[in-house]
PASEBA-1860 file (N, C-alpha, C; in nm, 3 decimals):
! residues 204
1> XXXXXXXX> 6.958/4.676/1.908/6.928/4.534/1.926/6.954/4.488/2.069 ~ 7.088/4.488/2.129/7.082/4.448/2.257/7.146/4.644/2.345 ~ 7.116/4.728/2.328/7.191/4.812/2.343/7.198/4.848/2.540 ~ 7.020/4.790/2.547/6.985/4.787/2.706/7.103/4.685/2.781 ~ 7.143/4.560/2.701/7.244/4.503/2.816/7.395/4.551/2.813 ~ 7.414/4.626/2.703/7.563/4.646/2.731/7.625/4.853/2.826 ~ 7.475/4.879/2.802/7.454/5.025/2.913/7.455/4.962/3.050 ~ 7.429/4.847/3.088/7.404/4.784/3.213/7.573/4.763/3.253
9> XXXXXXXX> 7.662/4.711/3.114/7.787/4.688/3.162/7.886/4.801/3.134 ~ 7.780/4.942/3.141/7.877/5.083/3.138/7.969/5.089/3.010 ~ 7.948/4.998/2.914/8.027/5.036/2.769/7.970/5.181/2.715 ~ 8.126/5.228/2.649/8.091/5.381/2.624/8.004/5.371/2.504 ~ 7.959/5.470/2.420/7.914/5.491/2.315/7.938/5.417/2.203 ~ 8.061/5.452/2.172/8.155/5.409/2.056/8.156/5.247/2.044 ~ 8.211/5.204/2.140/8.192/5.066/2.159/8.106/4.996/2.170 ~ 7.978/5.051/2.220/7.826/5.005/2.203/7.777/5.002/2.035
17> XXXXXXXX> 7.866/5.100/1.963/7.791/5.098/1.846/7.895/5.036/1.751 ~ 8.025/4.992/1.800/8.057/4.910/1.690/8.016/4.767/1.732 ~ 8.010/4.751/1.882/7.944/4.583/1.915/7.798/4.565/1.843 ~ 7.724/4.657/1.858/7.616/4.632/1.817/7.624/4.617/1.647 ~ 7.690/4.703/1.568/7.708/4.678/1.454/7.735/4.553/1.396 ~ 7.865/4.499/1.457/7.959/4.412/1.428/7.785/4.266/1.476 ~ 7.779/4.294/1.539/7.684/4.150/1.589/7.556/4.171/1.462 ~ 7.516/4.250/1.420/7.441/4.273/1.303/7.479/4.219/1.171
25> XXXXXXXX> 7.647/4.222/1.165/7.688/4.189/1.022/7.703/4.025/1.062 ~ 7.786/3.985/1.171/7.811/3.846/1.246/7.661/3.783/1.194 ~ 7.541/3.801/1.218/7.431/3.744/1.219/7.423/3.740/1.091 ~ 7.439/3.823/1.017/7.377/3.818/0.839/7.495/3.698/0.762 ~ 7.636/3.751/0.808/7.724/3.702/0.747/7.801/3.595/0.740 ~ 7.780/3.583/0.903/7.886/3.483/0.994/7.996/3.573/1.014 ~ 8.073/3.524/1.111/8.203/3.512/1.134/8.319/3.518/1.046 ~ 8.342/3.422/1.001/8.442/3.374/0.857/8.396/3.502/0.760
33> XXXXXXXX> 8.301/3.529/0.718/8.268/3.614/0.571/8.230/3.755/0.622 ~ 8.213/3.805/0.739/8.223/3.955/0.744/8.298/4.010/0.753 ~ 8.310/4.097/0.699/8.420/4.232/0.723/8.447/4.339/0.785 ~ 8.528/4.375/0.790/8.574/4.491/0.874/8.507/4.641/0.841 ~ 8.487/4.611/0.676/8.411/4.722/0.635/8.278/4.727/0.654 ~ 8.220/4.601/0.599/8.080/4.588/0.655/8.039/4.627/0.770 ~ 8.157/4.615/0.874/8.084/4.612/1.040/8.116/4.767/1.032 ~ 8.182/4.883/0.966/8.206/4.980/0.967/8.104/5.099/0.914
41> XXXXXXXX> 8.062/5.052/0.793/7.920/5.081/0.713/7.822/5.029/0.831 ~ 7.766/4.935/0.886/7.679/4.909/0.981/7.683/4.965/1.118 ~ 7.846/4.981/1.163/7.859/5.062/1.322/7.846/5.221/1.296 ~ 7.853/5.279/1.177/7.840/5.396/1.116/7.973/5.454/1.217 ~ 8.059/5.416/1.196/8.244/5.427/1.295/8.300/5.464/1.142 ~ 8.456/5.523/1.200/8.597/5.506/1.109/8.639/5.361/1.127 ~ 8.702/5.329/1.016/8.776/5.237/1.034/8.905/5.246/1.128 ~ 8.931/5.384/1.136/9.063/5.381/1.236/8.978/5.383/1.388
49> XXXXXXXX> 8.845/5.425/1.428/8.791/5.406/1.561/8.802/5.245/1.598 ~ 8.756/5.158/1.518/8.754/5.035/1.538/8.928/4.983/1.555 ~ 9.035/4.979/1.467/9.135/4.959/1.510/9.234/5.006/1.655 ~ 9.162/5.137/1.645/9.224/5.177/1.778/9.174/5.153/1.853 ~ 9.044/5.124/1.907/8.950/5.085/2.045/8.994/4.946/2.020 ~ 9.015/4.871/1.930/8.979/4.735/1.990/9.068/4.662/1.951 ~ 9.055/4.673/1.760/9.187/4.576/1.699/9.110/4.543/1.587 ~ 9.175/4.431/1.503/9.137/4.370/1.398/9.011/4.298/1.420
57> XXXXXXXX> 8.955/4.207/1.317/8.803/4.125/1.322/8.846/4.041/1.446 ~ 8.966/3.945/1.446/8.950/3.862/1.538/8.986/3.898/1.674 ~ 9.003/4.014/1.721/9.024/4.098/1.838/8.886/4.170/1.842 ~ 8.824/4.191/1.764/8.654/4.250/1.758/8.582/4.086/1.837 ~ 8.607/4.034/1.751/8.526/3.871/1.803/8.553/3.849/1.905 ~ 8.655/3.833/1.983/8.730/3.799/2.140/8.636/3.948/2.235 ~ 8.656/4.029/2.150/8.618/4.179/2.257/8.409/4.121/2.272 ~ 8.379/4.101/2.175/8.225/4.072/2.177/8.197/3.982/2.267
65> XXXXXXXX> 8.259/3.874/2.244/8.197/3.709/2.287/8.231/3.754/2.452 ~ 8.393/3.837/2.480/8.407/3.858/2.619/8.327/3.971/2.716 ~ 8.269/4.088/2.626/8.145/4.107/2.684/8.008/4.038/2.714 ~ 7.960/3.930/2.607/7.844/3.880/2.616/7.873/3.748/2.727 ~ 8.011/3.715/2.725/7.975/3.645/2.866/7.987/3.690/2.965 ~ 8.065/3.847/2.991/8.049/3.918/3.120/7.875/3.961/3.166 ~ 7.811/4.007/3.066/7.688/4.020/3.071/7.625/3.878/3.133 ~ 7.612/3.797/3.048/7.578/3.641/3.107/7.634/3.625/3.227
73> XXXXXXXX> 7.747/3.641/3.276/7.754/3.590/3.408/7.726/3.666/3.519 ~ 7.693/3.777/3.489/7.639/3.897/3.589/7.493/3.881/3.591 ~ 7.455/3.822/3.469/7.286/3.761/3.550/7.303/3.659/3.596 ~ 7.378/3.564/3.571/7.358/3.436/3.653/7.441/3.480/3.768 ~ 7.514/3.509/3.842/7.556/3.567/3.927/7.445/3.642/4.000 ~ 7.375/3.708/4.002/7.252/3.783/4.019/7.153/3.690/4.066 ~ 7.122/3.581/3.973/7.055/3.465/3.971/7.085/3.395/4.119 ~ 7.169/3.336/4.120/7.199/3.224/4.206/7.216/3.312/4.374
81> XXXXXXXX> 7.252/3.422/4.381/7.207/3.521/4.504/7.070/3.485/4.534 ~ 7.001/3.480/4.499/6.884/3.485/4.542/6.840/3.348/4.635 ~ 6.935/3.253/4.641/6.934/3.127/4.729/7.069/3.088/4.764 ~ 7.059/3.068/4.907/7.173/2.924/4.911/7.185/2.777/4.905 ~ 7.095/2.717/4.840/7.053/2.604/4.827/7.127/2.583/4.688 ~ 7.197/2.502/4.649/7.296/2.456/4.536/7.243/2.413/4.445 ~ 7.100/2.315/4.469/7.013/2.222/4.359/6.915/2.407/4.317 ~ 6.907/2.471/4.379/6.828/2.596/4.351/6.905/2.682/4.280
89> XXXXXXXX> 7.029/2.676/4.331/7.109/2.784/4.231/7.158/2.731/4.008 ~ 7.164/2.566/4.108/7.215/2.525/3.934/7.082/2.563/3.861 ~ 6.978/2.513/3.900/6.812/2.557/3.858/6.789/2.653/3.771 ~ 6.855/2.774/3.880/6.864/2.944/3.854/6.953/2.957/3.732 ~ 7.074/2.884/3.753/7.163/2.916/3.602/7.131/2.854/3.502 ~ 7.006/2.772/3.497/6.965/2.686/3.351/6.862/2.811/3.338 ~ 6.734/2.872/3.431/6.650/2.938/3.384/6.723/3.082/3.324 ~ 6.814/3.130/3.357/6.886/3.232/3.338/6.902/3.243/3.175
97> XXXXXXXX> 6.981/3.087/3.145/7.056/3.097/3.031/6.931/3.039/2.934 ~ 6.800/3.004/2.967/6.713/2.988/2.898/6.617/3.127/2.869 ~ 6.639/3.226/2.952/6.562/3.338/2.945/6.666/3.377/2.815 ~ 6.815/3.410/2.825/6.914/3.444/2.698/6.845/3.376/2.586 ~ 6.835/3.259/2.532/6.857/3.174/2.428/6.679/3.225/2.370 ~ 6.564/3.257/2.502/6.457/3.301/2.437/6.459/3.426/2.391 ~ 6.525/3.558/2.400/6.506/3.668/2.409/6.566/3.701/2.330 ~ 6.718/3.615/2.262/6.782/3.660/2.196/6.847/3.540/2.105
105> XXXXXXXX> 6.778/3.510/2.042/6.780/3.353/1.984/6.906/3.365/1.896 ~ 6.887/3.455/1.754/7.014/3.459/1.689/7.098/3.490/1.787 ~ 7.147/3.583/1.875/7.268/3.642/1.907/7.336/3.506/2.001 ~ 7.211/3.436/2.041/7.270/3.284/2.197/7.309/3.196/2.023 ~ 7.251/3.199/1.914/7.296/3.045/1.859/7.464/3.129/1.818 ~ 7.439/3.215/1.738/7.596/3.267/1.711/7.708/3.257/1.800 ~ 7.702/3.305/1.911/7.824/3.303/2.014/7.813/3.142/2.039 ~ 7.732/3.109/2.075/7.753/2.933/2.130/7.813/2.836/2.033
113> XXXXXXXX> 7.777/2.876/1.931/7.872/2.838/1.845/8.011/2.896/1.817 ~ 8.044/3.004/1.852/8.203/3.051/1.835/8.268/2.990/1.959 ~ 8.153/3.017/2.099/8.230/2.983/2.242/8.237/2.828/2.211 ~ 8.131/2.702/2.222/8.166/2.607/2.242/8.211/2.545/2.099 ~ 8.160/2.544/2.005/8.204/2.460/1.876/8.320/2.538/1.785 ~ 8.404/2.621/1.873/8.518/2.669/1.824/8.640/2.595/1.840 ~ 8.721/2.508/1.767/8.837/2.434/1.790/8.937/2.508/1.848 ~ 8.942/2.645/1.886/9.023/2.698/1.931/9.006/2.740/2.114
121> XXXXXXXX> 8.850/2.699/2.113/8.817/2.718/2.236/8.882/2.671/2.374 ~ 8.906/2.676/2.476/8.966/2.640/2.569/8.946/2.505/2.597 ~ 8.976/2.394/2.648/8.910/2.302/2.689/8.852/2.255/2.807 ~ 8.902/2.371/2.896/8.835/2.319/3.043/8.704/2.423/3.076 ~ 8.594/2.303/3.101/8.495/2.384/3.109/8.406/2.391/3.230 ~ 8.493/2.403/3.358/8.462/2.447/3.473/8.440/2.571/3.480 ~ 8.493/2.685/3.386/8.468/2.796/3.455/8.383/2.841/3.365 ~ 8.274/2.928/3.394/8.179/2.983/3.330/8.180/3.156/3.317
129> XXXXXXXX> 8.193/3.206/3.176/8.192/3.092/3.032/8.318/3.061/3.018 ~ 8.346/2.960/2.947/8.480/2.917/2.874/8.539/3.039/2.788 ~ 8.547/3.151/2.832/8.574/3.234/2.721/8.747/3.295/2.780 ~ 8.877/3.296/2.675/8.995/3.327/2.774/8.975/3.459/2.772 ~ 9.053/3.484/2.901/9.044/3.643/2.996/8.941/3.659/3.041 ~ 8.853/3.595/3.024/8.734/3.636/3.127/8.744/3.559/3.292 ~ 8.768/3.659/3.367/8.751/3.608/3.503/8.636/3.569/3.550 ~ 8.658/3.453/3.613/8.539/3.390/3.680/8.600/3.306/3.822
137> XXXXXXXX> 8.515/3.324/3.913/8.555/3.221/3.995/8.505/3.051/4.034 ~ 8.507/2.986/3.917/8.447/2.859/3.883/8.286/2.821/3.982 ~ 8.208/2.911/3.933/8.127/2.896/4.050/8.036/2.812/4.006 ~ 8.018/2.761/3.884/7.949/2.630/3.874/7.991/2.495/3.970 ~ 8.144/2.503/3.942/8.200/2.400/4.003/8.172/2.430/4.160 ~ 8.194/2.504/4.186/8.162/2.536/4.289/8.019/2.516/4.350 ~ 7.928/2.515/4.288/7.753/2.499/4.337/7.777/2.371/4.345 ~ 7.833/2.275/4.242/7.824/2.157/4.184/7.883/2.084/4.345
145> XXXXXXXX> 8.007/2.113/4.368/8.055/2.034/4.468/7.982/2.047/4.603 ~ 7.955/2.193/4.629/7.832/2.220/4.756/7.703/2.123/4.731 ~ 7.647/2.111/4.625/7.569/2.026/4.646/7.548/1.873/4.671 ~ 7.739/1.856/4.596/7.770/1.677/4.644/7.804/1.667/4.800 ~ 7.846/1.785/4.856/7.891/1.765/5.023/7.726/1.781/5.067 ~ 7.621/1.876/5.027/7.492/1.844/5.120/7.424/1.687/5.061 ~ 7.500/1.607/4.987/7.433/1.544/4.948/7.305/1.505/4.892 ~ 7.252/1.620/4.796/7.143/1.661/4.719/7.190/1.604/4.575
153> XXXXXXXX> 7.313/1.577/4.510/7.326/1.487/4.399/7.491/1.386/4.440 ~ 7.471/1.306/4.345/7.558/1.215/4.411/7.692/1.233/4.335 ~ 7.847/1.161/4.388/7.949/1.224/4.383/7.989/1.181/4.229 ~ 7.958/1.290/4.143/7.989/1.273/3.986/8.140/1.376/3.979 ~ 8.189/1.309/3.875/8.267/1.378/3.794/8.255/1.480/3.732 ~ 8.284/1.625/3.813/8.199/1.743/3.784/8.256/1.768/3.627 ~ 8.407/1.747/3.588/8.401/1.815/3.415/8.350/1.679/3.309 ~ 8.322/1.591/3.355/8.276/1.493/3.267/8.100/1.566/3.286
161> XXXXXXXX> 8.027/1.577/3.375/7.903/1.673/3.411/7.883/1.776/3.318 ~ 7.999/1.882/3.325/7.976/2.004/3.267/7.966/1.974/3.081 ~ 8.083/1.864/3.067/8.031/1.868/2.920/7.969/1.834/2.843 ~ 7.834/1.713/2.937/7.693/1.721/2.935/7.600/1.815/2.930 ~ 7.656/1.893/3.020/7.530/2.014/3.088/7.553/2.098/2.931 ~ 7.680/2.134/2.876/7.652/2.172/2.784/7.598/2.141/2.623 ~ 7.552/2.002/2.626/7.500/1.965/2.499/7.364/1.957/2.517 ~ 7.277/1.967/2.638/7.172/1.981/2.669/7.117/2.126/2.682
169> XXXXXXXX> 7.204/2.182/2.781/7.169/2.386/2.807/7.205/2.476/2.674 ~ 7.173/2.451/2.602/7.206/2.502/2.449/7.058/2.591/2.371 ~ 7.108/2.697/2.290/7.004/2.746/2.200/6.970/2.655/2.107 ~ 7.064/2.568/2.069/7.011/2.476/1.937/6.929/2.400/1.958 ~ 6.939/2.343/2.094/6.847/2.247/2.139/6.685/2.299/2.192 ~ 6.739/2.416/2.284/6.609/2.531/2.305/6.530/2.519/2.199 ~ 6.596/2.609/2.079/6.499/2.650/1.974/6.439/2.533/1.893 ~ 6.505/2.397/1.919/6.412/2.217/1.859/6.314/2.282/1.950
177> XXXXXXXX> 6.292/2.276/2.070/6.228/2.231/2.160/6.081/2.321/2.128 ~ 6.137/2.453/2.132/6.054/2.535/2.100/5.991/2.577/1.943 ~ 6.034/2.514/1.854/5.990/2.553/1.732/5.925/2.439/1.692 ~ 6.012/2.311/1.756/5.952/2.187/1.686/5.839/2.135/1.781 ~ 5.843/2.135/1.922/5.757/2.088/1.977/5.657/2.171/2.064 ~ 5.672/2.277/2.024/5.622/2.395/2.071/5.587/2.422/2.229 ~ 5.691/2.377/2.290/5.727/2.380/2.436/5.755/2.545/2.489 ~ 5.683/2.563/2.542/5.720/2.698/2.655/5.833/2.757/2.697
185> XXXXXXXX> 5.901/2.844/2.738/6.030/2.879/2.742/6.013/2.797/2.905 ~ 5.952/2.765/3.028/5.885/2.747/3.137/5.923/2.571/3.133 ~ 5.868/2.511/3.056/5.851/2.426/2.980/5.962/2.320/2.926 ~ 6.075/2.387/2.881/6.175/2.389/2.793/6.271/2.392/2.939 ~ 6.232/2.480/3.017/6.352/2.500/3.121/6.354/2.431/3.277 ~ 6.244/2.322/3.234/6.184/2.200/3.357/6.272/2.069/3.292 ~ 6.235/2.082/3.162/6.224/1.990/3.073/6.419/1.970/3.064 ~ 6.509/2.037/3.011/6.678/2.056/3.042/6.714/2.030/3.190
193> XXXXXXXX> 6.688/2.109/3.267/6.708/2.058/3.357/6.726/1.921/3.458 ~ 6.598/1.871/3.410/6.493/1.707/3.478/6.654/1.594/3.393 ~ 6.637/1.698/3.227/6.705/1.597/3.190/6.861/1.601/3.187 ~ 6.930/1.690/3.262/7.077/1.720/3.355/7.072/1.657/3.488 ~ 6.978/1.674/3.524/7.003/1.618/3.667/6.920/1.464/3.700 ~ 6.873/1.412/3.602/6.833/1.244/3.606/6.909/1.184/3.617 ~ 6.914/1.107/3.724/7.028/0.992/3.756/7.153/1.030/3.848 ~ 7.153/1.156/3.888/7.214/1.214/3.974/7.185/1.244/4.080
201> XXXX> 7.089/1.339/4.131/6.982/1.370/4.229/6.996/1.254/4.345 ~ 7.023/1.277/4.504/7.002/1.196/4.559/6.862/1.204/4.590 ~ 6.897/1.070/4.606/6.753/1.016/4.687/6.713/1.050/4.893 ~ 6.621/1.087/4.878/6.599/1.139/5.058/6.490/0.994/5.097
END
């Protein structure tokens, strides 16, 4: 299912095939109602491979969600290289995370829902992703403020911002967009954007 992005992040074998498993049963089952066995019958693993590489379900869930945002931020990272212009880079990290949410619809609604609509989730959401132990060097915040010093948007409250940006940059909302109004992934990712950065954007 995703086996091409996690060879990209050099995961061995073993671990490729219980992530991939485990995200197979996660999708059928949820979270709350799968099991350890299920993901064991599906990773075709021992149950003692899975305890010893990783840990229990909720040390499986932390190990997943913290690969799939290392993956995610190594394309958007990737992404935003490609310019130094700040209004171009935030751009780059909406088309990025809209290429995810098209390509891989169940796997972006599942995690986005464990990462953001998890009560246990972190609450500060400058650093991208919100996921703990994952290092990041807040580089949203970081585009965000480069672009209030070139004065390309005006001086907002970047975490009151971000927890906008995230009820808009979402698969749930993607897949309205795209199922209900049958908007383009192209389309969809003019369309989030226009409507993140309205009312912000300076004026030249």
């Amino acid at each position: 299912m995703i086996e091409e992005n996690y060879k990209e992040n050099s995961i061995n074998k073993k671990d490729e095939a219980i992530i991939n498993g485990a995200i197979n049963v996660f999708i059928k089952k949820g979270f709350d109602n799968a099991t350890i066995d299920e993901i064991i019958k599906e990773a075709k693993v021992g149950k003692g491979t899975i305890y010893r590489r990783i840990g229990n379900k909720e040390k499986l869930e932390q190990f997943i969600i913290k690969q799939m945002g290392t993956l995610m931020f190594g394309k958007i990272k990737k992404k935003i290289g490609q310019s130094d212009n700040p209004l171009l880079q935030f751009k780059g990290i909406i088309n990025t995370m809209c290429d995810f949410f098209d390509d891989k619809p169940q796997v972006a609604t599942l995690f986005y829902s464990r990462i953001f609509f998890n009560p246990k989730r972190p609450n500060n959401l400058t650093s991208w992703p919100p996921i703990p132990n994952l290092k990041t060097d807040n580089f949203i915040e970081n585009i965000l403020k480069s672009a209030i010093e070139k004065k390309q948007i005006k001086n907002i409250n970047i975490q009151a911002f971000l927890k906008g940006f995230t009820y808009f940059c979402n698969p749930f909302y993607f897949n309205f967009l795209k199922e209900t109004l049958h908007l383009s992934k192209s389309e969809i990712s003019v369309l989030i954007t226009d409507s993140i950065l309205n009312g912000i954007t300076s004026k030249k």
